[in-house]
C-alpha positions in Angstrom: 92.7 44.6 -16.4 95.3 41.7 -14.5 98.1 42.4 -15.9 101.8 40.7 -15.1 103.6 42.8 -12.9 107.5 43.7 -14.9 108.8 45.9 -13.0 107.8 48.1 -9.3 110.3 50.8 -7.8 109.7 49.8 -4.4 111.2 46.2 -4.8 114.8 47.9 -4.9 117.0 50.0 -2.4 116.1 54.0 -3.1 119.5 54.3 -4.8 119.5 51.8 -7.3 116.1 52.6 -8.4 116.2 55.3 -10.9 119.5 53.7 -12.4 117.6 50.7 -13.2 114.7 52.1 -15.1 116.7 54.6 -16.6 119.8 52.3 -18.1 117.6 48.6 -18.4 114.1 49.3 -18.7 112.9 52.0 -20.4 115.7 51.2 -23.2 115.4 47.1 -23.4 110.9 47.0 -22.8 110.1 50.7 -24.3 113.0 51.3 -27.2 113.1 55.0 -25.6 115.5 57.3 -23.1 114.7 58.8 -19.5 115.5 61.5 -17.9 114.2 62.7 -13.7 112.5 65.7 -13.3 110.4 65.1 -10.5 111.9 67.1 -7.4 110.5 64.8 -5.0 112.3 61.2 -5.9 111.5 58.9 -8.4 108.6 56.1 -8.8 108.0 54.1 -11.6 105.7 50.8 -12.0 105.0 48.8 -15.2 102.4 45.9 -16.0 102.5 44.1 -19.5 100.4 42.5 -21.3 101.5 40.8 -24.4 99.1 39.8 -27.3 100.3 38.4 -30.4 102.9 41.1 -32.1 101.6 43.7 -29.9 101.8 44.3 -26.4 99.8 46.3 -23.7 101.8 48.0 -20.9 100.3 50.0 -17.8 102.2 52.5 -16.4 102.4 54.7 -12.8 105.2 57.2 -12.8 107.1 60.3 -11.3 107.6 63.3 -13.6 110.0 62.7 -16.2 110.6 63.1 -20.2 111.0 60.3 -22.7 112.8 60.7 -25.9 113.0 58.3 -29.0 116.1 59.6 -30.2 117.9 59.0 -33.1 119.9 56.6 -31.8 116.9 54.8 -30.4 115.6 54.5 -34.5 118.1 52.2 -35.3 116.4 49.7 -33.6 114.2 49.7 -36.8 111.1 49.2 -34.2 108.3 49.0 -36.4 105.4 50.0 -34.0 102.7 52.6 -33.4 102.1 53.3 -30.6 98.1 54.6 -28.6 99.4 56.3 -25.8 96.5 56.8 -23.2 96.8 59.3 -20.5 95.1 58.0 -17.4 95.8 61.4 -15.4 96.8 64.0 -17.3 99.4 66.1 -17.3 101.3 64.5 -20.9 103.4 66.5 -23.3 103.4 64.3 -26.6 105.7 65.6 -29.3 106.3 63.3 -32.9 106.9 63.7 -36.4 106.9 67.5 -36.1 103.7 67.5 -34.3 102.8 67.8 -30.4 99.9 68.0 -27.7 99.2 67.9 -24.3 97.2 65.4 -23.5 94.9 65.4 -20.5 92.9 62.7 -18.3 91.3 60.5 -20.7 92.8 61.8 -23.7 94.6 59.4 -26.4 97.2 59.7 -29.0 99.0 57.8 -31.8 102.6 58.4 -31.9 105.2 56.6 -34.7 108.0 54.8 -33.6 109.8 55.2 -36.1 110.0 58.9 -36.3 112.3 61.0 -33.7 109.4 61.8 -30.6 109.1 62.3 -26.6 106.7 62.5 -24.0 106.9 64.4 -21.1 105.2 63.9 -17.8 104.6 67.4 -16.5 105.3 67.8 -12.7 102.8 68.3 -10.3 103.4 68.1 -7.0 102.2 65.0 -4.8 101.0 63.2 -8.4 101.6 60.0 -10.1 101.2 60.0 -13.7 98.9 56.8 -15.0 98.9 55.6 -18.8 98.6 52.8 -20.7 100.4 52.4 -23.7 98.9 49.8 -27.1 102.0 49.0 -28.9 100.8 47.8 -32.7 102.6 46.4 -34.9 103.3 48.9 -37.9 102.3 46.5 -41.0 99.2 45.0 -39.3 97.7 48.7 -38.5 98.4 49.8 -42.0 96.3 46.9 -43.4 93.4 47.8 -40.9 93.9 51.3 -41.6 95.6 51.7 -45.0 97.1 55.6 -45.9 97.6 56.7 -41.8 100.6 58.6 -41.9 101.6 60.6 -38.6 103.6 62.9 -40.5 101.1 64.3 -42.9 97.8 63.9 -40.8 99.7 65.0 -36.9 98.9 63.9 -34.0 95.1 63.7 -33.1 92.9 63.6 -29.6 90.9 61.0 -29.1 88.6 61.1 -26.0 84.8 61.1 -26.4 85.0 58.6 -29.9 82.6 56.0 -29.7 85.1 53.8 -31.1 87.5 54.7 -28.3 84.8 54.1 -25.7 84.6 50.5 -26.5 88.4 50.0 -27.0 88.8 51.4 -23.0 86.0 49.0 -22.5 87.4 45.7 -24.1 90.9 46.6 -22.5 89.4 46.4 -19.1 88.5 42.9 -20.0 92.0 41.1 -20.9 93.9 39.4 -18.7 96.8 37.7 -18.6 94.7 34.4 -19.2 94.2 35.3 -22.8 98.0 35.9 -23.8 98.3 32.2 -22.1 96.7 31.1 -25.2 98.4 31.8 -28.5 94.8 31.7 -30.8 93.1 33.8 -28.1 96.0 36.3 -27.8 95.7 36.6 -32.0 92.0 36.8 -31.4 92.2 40.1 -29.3 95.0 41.3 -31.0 92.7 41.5 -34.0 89.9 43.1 -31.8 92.5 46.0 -30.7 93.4 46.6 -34.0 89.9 46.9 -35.4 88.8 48.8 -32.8 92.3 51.2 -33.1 91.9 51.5 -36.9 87.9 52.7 -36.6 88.7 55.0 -34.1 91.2 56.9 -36.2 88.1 56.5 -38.6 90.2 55.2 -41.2 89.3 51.5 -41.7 89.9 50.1 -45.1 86.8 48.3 -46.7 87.9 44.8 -46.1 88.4 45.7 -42.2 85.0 47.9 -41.9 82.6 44.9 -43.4 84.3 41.9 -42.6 86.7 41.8 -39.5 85.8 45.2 -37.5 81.7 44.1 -37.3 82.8 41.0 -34.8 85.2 43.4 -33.1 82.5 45.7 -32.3 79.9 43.4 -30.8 82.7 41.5 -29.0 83.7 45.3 -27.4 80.3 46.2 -26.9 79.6 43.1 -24.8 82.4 44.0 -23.0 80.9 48.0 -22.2 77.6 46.1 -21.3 79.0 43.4 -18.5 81.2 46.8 -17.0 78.2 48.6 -16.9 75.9 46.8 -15.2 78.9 46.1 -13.2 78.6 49.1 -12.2 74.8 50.0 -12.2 73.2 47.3 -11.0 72.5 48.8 -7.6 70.6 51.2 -8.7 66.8 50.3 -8.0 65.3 51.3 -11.7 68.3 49.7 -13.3 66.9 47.8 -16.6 67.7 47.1 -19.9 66.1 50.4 -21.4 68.8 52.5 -19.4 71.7 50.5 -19.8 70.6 50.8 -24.1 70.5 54.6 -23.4 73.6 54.6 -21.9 75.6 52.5 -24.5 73.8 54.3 -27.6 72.3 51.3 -29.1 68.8 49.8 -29.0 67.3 48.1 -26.1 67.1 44.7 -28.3 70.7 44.7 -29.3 71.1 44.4 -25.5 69.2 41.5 -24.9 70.7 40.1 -28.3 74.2 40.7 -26.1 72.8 38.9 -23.4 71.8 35.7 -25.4 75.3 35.4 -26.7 76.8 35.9 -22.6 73.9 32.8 -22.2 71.7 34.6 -19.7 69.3 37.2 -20.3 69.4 40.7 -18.7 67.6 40.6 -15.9 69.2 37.0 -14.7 72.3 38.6 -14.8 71.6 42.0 -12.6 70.0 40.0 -10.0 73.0 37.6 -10.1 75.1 40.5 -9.2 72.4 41.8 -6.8 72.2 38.5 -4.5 76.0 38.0 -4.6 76.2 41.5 -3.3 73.7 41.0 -0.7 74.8 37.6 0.3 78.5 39.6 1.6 76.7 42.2 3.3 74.7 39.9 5.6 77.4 38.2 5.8 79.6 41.1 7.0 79.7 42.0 10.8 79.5 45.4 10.3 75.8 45.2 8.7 74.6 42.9 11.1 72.3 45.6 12.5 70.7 46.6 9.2 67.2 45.8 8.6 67.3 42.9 5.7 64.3 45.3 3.9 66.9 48.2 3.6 69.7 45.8 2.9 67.9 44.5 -0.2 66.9 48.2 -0.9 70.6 48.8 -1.2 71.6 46.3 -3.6 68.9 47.2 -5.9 65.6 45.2 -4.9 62.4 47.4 -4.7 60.1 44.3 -3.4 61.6 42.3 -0.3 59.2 39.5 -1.5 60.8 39.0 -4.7 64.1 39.4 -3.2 63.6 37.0 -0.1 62.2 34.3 -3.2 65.0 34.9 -5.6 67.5 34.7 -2.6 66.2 31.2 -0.9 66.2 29.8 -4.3 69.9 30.6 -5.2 71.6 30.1 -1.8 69.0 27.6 -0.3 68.2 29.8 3.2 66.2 32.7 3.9 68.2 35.8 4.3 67.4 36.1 7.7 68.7 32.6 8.2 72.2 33.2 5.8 72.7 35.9 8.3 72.4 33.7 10.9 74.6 30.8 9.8 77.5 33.2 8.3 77.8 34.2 12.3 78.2 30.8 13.9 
C-alpha cells in the first residue's frame, strides 16, 4: 500500500530522536504515551493514510509500551481502533481484557477506555503493524451492539472477512484520499468489511452496503493473487477460484468488471515479465525457450505469437534491440 511517509527516525540526530516521538508524535497523531524499552536504541517509522473520518497508519518500531491513560481520555477520541500485528511479538491490554497477539493476528481495541500495547523485545527485531482508526459512531451503525467491555478483546487471523480486508488494504494509495468521494468510498468498504469480520453486521449493512464491499475486496484478493501466481505454468482460473474459496465463474465475472478476461490478464503480466528479463544483461545467456518457461509459458509458439503481437518484435529480436 503507498502510503505518505509522517514521520522516519533516521531523518533526525540520534539524540533528538526518541524525544520527538515520545513528546510530539505519539501524543498529537496517536492520542497515546511512550515509553523505551528496547536496550539496543530506538527506531520508529510511521506512514498515514487518511480516508474520510478514519485513517490508516503503518508502523516499524523498537520495543516499547503504549498507554492510553486517563489523561489521554479526555481527549474524548471517539475511535476504535484494528490493531494488526505484522510481526508478532504485541501485548494488547483494554477495557479489562488483554492478549498477545502474534504475526498476522488482529485486534479491536476502544479508545475510549483506559488500554496499552506493548511491543515485546526481541533482540535484532523491528515490530511492524498497521493500525485502522474508525470512527466510533460509523462502526456502531455497521456493527450495532459491539461493546469491547462486555464481549473482550477477540483474535482475528484466518476470518475470511479479514482475508479480504488485508487484501483491499494492500490496494489504497494515497491517490484515493486525494479524492474526497473516493476516500468516503473506501472508507465505507473498510468499515463493511471491519463490521463482518467481527461477524456482527446489522441487517441494513449485511444486504445492502457490505455485498459491494465484498466484491470490491474480492477483486482486490484476485488481481494480488495472480500477482503473485502468474508464473506458475498451470496457473488458470480453476486454481486461483480454489484458492479464493469461490467458484471459478465468479472469477471470470471479477474479470469482466476489471474489463479483461482471465487469461488476457495473466499473459499481460507474463509478457511484461519476460519483456525485463530479456531485456536484463544478466539473462542474456538464457535460452528464450526456458526464459518463457520461467514466466509461465508452456508452448514457445504461443508465447513467441502473443509476444510479437504486443511489443511488435520477436523475442529474439527485443533482446537484441534492448542491447544496442
Amino acid at each position: 500500500m503507498g502510503m505518505a511517509k509522517v514521520f522516519s527516525s533516521d531523518e533526525l540526530p540520534p539524540g533528538e530522536r526518541m524525544d520527538y516521538w515520545r513528546d510530539r508524535l505519539i501524543p498529537d497523531f496517536f492520542s497515546i504515551e511512550f515509553v523505551h524499552t528496547d536496550p539496543n536504541g530506538f527506531l520508529g517509522q510511521v506512514s498515514g493514510l487518511p480516508l474520510g473520518a478514519s485513517q490508516i497508519a503503518r508502523l516499524a518500531v523498537s520495543s516499547g509500551d503504549y498507554f492510553r491513560s486517563a489523561a489521554m481520555l479526555k481527549d474524548d477520541k471517539e475511535h476504535f481502533c484494528l490493531f494488526i500485528s505484522q510481526s508478532g511479538g504485541v501485548h494488547i491490554n483494554n477495557a479489562d481484557s488483554s492478549l498477545t497477539l502474534g504475526e498476522g493476528h488482529a485486534t479491536l481495541v476502544d479508545y475510549a477506555r483506559l488500554g496499552s500495547a506493548f511491543y515485546l523485545y526481541q533482540p535484532g527485531k523491528t515490530h511492524h503493524s498497521q493500525l485502522l482508526n474508525l470512527p466510533r459512531h460509523a462502526l456502531l451503525e455497521k456493527a450495532p451492539g459491539l461493546d469491547i467491555g462486555r464481549h473482550g478483546l477477540s483474535h482475528f487471523r484466518d476470518a475470511a472477512a479479514y482475508r479480504l480486508l488485508l487484501s483491499y488494504l494492500e490496494t489504497l494509495d494515497a491517490s484515493v484520499s486525494g479524492d474526497p468521494a473516493l476516500a468516503r468510498l473506501a472508507e465505507n468498504h473498510l468499515l463493511d468489511l471491519v463490521a463482518l469480520m467481527l461477524g456482527r453486521p446489522s441487517r441494513q449493512t449485511l444486504h445492502e452496503s457490505a455485498p459491494q464491499s465484498l466484491r470490491v475486496a474480492r477483486c482486490a484478493a484476485l488481481r494480488q493473487h495472480i500477482e503473485a501466481n502468474f508464473r506458475e505454468t498451470h496457473y488458470c482460473a480453476g486454481v486461483a477460484a480454489s484458492a479464493l474459496g469461490i467458484s471459478e465463474r465468479y472469477v471470470h465475472d471479477l474479470m469482466d468488471e476489471e474489463g479483461k478476461s482471465f487469461s488476457a490478464a495473466v499473459n499481460h503480466l507474463r509478457l511484461d515479465e519476460a519483456a525485463r528479463l530479456l531485456a536484463d544483461p544478466t539473462h542474456q545467456d538464457q535460452r528464450i525457450a526456458e526464459l518463457a518457461l520461467s514466466v509461465g509459458f508452456g508452448d514457445i509458439s504461443y508465447f513467441n505469437r502473443l509476444f510479437r503481437r504486443k511489443f511488435g518484435l520477436t523475442p529474439r529480436d527485443f533482446r537484441h534491440a534492448a542491447r544496442y
